[in-house]
PyMOL Python script that loads the backbone (N, CA, C, O; Angstrom):
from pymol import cmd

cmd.read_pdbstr("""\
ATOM      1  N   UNK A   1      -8.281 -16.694  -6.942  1.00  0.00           N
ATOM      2  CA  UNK A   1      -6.937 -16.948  -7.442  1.00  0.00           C
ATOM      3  C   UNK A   1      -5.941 -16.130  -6.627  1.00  0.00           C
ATOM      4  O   UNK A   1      -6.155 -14.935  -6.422  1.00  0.00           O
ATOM      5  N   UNK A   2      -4.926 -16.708  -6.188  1.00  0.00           N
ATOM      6  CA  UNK A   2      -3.663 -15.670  -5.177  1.00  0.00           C
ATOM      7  C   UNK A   2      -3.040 -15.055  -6.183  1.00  0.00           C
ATOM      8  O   UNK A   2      -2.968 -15.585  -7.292  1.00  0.00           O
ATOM      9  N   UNK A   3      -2.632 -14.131  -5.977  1.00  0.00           N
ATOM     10  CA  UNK A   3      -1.735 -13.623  -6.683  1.00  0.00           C
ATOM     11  C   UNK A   3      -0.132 -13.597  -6.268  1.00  0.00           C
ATOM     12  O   UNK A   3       0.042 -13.716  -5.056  1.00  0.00           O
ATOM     13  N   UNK A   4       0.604 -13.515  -6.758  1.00  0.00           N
ATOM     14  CA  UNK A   4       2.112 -13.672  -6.308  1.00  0.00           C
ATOM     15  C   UNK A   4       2.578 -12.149  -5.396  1.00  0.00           C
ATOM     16  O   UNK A   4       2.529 -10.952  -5.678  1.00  0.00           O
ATOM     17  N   UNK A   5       2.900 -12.705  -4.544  1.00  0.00           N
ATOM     18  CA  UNK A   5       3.910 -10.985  -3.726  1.00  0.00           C
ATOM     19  C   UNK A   5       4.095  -9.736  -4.828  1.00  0.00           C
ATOM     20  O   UNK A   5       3.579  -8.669  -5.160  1.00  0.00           O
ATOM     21  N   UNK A   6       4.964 -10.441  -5.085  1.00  0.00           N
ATOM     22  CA  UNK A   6       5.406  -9.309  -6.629  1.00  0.00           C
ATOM     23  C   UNK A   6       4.030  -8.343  -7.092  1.00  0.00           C
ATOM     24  O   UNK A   6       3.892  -7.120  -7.056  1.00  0.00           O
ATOM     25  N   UNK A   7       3.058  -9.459  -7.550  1.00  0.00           N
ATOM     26  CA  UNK A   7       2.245  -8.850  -8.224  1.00  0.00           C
ATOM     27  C   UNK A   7       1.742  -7.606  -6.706  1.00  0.00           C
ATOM     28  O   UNK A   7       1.809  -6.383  -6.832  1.00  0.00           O
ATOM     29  N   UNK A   8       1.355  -8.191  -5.623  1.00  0.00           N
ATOM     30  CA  UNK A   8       0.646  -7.477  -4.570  1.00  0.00           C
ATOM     31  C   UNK A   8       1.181  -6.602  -4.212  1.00  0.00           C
ATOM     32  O   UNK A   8       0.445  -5.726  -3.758  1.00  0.00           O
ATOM     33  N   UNK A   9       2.661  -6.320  -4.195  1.00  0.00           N
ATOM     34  CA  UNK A   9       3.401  -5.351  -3.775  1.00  0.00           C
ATOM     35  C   UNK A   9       3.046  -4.162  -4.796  1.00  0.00           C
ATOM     36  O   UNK A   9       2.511  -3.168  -4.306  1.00  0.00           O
ATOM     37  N   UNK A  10       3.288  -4.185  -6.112  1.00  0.00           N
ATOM     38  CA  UNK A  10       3.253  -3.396  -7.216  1.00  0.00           C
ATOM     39  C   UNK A  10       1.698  -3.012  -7.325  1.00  0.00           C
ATOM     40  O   UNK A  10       1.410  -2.232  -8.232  1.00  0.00           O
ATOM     41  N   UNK A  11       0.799  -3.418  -6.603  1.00  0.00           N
ATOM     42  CA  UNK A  11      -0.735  -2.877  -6.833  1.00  0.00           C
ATOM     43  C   UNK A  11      -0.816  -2.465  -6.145  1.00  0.00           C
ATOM     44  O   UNK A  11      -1.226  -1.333  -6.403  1.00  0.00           O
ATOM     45  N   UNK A  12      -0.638  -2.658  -4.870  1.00  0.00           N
ATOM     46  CA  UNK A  12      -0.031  -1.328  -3.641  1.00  0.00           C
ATOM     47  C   UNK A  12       0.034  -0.435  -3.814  1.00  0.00           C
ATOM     48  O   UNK A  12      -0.849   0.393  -3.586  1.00  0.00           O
ATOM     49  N   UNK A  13       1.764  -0.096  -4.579  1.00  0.00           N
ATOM     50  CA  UNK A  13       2.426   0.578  -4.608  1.00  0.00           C
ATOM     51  C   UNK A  13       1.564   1.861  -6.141  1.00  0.00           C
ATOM     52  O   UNK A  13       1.630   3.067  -5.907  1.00  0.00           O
ATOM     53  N   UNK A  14       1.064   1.527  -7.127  1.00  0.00           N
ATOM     54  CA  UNK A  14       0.676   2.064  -8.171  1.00  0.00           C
ATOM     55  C   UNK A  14      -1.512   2.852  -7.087  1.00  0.00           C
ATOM     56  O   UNK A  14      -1.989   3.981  -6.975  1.00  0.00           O
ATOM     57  N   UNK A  15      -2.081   1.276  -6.573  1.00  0.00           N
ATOM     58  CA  UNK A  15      -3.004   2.309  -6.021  1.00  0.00           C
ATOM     59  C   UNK A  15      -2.414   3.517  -4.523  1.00  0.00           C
ATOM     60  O   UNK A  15      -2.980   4.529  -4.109  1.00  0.00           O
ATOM     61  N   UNK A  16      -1.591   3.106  -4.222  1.00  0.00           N
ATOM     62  CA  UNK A  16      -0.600   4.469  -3.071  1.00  0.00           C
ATOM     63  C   UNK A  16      -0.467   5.424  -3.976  1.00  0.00           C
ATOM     64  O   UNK A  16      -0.731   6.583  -3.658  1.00  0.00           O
ATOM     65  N   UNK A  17      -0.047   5.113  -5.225  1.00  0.00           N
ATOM     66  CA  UNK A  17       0.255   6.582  -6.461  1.00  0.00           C
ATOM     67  C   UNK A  17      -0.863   7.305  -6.975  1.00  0.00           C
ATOM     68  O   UNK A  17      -0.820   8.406  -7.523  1.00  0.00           O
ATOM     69  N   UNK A  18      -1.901   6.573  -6.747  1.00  0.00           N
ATOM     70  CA  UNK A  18      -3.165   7.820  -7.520  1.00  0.00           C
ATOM     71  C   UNK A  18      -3.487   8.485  -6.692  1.00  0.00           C
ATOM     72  O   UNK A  18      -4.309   9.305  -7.102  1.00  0.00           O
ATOM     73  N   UNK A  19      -3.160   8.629  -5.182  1.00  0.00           N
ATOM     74  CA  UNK A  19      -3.380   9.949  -5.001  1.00  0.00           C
ATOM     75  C   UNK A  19      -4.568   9.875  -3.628  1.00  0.00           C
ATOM     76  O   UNK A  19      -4.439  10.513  -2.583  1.00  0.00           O
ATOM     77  N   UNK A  20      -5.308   9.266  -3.838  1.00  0.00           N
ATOM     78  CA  UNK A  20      -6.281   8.177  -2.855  1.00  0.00           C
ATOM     79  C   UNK A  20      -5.995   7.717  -2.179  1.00  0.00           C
ATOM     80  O   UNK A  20      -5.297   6.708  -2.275  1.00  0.00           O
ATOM     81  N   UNK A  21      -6.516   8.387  -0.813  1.00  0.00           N
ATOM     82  CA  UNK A  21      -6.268   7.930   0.545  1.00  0.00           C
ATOM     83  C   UNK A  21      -6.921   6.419   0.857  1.00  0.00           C
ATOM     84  O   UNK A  21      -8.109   6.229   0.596  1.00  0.00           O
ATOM     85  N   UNK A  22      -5.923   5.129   1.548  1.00  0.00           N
ATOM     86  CA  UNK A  22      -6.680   4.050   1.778  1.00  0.00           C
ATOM     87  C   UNK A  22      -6.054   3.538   2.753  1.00  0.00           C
ATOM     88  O   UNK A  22      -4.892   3.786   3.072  1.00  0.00           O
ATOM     89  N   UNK A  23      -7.233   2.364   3.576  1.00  0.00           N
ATOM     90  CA  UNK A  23      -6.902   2.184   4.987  1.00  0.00           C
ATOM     91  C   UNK A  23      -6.594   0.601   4.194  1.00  0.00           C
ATOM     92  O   UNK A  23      -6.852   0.078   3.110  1.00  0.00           O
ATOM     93  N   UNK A  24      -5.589   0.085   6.007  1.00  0.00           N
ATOM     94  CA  UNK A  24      -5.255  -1.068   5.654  1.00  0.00           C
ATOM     95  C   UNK A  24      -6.380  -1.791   4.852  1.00  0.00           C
ATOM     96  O   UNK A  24      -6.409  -2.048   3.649  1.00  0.00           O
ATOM     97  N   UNK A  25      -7.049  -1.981   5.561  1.00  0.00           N
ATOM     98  CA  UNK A  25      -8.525  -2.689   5.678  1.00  0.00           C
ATOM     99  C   UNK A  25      -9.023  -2.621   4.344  1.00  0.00           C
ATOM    100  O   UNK A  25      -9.507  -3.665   3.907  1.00  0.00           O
ATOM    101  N   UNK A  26      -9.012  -1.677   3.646  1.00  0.00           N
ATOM    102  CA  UNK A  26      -9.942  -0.914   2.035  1.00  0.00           C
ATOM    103  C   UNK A  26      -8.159  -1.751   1.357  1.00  0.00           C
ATOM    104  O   UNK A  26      -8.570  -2.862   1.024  1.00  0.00           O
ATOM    105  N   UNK A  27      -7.339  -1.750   1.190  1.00  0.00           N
ATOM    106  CA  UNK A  27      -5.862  -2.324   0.669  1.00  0.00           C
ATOM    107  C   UNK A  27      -6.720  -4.045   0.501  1.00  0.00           C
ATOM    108  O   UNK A  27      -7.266  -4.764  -0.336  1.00  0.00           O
ATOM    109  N   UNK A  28      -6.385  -4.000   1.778  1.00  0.00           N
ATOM    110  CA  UNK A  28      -6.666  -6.150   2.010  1.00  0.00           C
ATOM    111  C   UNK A  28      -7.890  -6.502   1.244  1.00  0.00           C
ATOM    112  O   UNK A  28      -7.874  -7.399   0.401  1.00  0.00           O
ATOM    113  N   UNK A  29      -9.120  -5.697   1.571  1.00  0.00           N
ATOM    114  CA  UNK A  29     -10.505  -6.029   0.481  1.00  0.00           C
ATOM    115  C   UNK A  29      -9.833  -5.710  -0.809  1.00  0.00           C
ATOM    116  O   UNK A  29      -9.793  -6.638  -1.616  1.00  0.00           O
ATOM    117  N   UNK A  30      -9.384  -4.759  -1.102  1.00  0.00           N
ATOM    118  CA  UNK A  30      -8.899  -4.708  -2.838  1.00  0.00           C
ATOM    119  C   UNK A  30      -8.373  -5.482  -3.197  1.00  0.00           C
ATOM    120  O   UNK A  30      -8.691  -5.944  -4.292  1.00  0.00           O
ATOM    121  N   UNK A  31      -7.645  -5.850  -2.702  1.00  0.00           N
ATOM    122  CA  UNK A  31      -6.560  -6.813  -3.313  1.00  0.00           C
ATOM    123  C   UNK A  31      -7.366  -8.358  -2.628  1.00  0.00           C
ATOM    124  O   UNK A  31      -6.598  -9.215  -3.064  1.00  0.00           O
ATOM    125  N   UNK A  32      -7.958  -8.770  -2.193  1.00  0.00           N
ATOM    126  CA  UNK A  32      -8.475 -10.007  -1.476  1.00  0.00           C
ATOM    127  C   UNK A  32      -7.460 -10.526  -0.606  1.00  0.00           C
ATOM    128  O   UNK A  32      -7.169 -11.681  -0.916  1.00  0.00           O
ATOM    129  N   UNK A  33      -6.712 -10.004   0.536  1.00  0.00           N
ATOM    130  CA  UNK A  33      -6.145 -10.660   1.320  1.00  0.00           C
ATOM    131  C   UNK A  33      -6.351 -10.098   2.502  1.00  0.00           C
ATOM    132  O   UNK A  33      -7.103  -9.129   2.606  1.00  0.00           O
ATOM    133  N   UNK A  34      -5.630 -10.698   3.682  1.00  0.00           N
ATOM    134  CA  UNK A  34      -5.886  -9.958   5.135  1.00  0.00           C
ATOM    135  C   UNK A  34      -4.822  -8.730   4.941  1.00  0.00           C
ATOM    136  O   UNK A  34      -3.983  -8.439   4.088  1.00  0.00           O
ATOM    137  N   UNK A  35      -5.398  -8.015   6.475  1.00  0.00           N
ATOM    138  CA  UNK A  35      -4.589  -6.899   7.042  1.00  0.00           C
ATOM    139  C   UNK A  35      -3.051  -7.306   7.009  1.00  0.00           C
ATOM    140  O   UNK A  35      -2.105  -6.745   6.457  1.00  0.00           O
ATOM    141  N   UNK A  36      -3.105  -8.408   7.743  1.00  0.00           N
ATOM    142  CA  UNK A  36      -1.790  -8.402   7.952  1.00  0.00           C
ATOM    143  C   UNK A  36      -0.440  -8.840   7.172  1.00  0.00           C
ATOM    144  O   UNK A  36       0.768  -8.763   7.394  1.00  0.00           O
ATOM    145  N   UNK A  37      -1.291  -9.352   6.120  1.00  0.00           N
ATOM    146  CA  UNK A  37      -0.624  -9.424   4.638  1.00  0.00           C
ATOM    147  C   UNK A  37      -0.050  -7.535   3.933  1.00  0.00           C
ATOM    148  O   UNK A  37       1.018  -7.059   3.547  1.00  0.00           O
ATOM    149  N   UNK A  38      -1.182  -7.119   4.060  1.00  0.00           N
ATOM    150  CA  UNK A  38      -1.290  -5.502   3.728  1.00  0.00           C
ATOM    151  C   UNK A  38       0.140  -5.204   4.576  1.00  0.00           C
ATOM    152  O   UNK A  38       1.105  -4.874   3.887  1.00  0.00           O
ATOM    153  N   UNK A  39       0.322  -5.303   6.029  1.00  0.00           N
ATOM    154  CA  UNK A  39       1.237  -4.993   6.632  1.00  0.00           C
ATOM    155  C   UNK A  39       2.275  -5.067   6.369  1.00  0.00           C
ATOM    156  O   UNK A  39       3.015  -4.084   6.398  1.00  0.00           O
ATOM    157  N   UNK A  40       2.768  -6.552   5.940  1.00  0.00           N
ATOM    158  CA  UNK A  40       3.945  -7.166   5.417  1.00  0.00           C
ATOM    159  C   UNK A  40       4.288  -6.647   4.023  1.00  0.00           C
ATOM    160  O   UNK A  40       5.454  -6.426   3.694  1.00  0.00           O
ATOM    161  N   UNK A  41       3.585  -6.518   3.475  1.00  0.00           N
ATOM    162  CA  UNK A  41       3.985  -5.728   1.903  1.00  0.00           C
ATOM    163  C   UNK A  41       3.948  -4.531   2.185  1.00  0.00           C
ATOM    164  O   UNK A  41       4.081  -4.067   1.052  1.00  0.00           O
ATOM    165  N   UNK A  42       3.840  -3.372   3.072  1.00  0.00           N
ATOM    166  CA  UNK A  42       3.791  -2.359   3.156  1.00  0.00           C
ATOM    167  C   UNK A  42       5.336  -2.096   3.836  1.00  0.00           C
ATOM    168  O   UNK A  42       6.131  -1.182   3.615  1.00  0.00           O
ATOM    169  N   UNK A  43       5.442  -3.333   4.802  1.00  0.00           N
ATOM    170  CA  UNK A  43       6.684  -3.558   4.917  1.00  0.00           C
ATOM    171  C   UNK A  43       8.104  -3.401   3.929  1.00  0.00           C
ATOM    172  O   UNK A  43       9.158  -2.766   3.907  1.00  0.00           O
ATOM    173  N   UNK A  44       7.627  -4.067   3.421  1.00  0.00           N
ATOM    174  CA  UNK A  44       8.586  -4.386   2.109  1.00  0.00           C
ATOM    175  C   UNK A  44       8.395  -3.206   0.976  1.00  0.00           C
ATOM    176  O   UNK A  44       9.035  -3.127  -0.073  1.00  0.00           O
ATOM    177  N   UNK A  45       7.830  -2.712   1.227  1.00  0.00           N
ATOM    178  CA  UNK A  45       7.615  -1.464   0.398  1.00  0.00           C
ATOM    179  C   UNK A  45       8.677  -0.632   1.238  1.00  0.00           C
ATOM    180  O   UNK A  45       9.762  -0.375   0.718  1.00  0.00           O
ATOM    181  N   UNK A  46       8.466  -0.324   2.171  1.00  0.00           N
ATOM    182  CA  UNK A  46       9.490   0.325   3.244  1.00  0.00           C
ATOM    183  C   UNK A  46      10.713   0.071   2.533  1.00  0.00           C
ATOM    184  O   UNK A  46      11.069   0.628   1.494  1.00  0.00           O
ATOM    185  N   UNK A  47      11.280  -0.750   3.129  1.00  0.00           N
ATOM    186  CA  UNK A  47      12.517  -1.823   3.192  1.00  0.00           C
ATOM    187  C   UNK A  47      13.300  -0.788   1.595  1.00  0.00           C
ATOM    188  O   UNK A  47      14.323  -0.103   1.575  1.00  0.00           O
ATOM    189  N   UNK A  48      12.369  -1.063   0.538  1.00  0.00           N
ATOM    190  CA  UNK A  48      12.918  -0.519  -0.431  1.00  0.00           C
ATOM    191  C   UNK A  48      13.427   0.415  -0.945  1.00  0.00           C
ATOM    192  O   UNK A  48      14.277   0.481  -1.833  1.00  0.00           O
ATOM    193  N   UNK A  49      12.511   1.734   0.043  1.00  0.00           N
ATOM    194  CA  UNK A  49      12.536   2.725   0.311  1.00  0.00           C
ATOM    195  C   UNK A  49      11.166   3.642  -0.550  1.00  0.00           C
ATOM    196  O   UNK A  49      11.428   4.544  -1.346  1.00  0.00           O
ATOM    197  N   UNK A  50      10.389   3.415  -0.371  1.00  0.00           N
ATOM    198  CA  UNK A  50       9.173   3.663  -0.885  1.00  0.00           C
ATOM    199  C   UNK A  50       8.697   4.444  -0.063  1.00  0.00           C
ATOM    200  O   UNK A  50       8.665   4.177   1.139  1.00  0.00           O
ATOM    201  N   UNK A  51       8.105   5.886  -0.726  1.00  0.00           N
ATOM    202  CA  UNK A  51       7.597   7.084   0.657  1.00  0.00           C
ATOM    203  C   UNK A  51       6.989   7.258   0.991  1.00  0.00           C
ATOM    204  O   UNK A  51       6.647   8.414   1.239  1.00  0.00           O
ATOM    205  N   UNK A  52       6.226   6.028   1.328  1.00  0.00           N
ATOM    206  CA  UNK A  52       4.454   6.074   2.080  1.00  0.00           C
ATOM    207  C   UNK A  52       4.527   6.514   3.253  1.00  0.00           C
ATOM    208  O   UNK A  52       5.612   6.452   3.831  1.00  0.00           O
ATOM    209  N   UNK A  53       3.361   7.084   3.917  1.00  0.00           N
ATOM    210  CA  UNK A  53       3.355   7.214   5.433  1.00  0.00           C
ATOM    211  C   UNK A  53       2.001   6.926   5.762  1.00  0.00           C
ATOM    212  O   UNK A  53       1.159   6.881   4.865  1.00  0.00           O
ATOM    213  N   UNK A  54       1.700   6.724   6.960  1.00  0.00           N
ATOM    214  CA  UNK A  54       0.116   6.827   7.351  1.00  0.00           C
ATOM    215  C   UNK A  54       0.055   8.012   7.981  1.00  0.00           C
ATOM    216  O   UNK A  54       0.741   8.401   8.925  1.00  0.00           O
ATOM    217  N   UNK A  55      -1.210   8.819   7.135  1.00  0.00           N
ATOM    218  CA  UNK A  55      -1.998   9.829   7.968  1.00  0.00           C
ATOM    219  C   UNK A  55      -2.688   9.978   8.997  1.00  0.00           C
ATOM    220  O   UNK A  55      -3.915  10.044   8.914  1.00  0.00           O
ATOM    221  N   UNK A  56      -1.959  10.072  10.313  1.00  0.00           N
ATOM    222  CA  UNK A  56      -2.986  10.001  11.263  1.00  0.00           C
ATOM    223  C   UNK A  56      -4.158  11.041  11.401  1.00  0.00           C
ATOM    224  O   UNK A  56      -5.174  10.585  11.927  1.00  0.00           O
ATOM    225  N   UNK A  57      -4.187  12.237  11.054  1.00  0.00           N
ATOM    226  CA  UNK A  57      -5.724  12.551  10.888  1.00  0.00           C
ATOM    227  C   UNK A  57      -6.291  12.147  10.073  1.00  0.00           C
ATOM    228  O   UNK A  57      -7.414  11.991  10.552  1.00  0.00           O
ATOM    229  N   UNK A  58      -6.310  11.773   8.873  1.00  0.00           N
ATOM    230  CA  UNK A  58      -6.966  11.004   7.710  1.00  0.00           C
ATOM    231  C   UNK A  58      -6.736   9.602   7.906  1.00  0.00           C
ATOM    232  O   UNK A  58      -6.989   8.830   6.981  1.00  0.00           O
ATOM    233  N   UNK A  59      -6.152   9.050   9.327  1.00  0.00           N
ATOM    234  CA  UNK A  59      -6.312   7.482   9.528  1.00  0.00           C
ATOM    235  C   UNK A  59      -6.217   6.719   8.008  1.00  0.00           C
ATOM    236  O   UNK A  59      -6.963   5.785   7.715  1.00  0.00           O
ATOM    237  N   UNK A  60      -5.296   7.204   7.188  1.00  0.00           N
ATOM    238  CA  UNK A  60      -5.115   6.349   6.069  1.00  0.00           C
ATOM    239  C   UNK A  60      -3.737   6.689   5.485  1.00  0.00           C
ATOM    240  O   UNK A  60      -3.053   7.706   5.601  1.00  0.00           O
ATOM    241  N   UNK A  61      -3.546   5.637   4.880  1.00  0.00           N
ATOM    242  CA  UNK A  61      -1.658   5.633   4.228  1.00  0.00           C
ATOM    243  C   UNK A  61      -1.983   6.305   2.782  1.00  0.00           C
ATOM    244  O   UNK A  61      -2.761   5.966   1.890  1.00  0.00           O
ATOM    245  N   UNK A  62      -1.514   6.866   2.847  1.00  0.00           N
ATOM    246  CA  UNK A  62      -0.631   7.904   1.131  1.00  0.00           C
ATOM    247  C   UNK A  62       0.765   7.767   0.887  1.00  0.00           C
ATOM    248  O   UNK A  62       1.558   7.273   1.689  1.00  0.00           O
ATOM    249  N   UNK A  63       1.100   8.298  -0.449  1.00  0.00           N
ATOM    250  CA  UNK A  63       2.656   8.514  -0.872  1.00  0.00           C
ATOM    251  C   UNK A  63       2.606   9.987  -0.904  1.00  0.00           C
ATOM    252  O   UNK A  63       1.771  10.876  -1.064  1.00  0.00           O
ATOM    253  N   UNK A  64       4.097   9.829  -0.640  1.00  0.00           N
ATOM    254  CA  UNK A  64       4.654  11.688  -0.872  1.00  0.00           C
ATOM    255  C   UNK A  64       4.080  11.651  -2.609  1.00  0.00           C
ATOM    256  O   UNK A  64       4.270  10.843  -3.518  1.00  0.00           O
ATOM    257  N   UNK A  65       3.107  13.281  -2.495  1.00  0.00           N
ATOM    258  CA  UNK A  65       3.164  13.389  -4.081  1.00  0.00           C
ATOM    259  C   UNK A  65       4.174  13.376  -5.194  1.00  0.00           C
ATOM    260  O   UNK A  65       4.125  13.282  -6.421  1.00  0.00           O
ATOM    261  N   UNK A  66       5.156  13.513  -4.234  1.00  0.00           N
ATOM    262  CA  UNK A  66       6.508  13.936  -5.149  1.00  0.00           C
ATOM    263  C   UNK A  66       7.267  12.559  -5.599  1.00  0.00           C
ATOM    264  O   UNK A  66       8.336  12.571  -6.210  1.00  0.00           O
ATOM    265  N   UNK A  67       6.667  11.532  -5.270  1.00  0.00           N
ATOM    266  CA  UNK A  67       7.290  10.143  -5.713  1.00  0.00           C
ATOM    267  C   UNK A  67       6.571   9.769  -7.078  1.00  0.00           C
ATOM    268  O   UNK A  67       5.434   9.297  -7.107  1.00  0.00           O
ATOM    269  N   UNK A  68       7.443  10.057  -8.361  1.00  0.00           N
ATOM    270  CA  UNK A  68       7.166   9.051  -9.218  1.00  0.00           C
ATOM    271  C   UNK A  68       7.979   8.076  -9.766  1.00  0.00           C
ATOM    272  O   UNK A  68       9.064   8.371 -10.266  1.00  0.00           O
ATOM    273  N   UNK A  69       7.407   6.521  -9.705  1.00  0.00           N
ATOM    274  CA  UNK A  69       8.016   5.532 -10.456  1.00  0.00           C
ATOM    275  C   UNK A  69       8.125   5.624 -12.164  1.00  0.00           C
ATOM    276  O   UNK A  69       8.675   4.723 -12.797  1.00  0.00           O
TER     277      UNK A  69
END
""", "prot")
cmd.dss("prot")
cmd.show_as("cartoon", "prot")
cmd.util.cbc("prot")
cmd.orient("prot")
């Protein structure tokens, strides 16, 4: 079943909040879509102003701890 943007953006954004480091790749299997879907909503997470970054020694994206919705 697809799920709507909306919904994919906001499961993102809530698994980015627990704290748990995850690669594109571990995002797209969770949620069942490609990378480059992951990209585009990570995008748009941006856009919004959402304070993710990718860790390049931990090769994985987190949020600033200090962001709560």
């Amino acid at each position: 079943m697809k799920t709507s943007r909306i919904s994919r953006v906001i499961q993102i954004l809530t698994t980015l909040q627990s704290g748990q480091p995850y690669t594109a790749g571990e995002l797209a299997e969770m949620l069942n879509i490609s990378r480059r879907m992951i990209f585009r909503d990570l995008n748009e997470l941006k856009q919004v102003g959402l304070p993710y970054y990718f860790d390049n020694k931990a090769r994985c994206y987190k949020i600033k701890p200090e962001f709560l919705l």
